[in-house]
N, C-alpha and C positions, 0 to 999 in steps of 0.2 A: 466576507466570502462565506457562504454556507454552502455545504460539504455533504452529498448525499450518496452511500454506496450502497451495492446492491451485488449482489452474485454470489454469494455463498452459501455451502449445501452441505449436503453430506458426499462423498468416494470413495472411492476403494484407494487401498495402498497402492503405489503406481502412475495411478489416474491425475486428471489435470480439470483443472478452474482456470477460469477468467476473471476477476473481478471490473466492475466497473465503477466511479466515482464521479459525478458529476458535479461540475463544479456553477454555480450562481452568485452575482452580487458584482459589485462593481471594486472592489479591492483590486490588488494588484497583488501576485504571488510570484517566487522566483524560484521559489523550489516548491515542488509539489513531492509525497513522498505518501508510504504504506508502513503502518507499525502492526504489530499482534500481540495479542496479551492473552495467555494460555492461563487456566484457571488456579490461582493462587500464587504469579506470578507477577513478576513487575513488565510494563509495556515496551516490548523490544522496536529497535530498528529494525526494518528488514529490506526498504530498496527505496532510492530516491532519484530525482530527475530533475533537472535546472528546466524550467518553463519555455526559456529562448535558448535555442543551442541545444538543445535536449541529450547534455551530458548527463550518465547514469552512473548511479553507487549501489552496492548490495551487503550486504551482509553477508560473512564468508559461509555462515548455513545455506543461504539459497541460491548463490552464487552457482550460475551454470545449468540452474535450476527454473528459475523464475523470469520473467522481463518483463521489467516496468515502461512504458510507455503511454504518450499523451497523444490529443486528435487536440490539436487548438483552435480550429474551427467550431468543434462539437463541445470546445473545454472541458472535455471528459479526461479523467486518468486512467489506466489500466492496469493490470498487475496479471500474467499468465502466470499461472503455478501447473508446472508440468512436474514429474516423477512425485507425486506429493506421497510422503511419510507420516508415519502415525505421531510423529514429534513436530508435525506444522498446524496439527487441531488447534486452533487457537480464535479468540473473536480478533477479524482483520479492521483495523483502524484506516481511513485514508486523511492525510492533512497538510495544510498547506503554510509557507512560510513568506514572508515577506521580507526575510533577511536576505543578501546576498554573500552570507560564506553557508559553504557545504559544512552539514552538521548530523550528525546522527541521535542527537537528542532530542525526546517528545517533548522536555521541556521549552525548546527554541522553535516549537514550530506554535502558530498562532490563532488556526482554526482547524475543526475537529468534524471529521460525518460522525455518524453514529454508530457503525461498528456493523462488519456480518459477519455470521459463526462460519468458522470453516469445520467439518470432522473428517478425518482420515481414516477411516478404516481399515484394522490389519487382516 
């Protein structure tokens, strides 16, 4: 699976993003999910989604906040960040899994895009 994202910028405290993640390759994934890694920081969870059945998990910071969601026709993933905080600046990861238990660890997931910077402005 190769993993290509795009959508991240600079905004205001407030303000909202879209991410988007493309997914290519003939793998097979069951959980597809979003991490972020703030500068000098280790790579957090922040919201994931089963492929079929498209059950979601978040992280209790973005919880209420964010929705993750897939287009399985387009095998795009997506990530809204609405009311975004100057504590979600972080470069956002998108990655996919091939296990079937729900995890929130970067180390159980088995393909990687290559990261876009989100900034928050206060």
């Amino acid at each position: 699976v190769q993993l290509q994202a795009s959508g991240g910028g600079l905004v205001q405290a407030g303000g909202s993003l879209r991410l988007s993640c493309a997914a290519s390759g003939r793998s097979f994934s069951n959980y597809m999910g979003w991490f972020r890694q703030a500068p000098g920081k280790e790579r957090d969870f922040v919201a994931s989604i089963r492929w079929s059945g498209g059950s979601t998990f978040y992280a209790d910071s973005v919880e209420g906040r964010f929705n993750i969601s897939r287009d399985n026709a387009k095998k795009t993933l997506y990530l809204q960040m609405n009311s975004l905080k100057p504590d979600d600046t972080a470069v956002y990861y998108c990655a996919a899994r091939s296990g079937i238990i729900l995890t929130t660890s970067p180390l159980s997931y088995d393909y990687w895009g290559q990261g876009t910077l989100v900034t928050v402005s206060s």
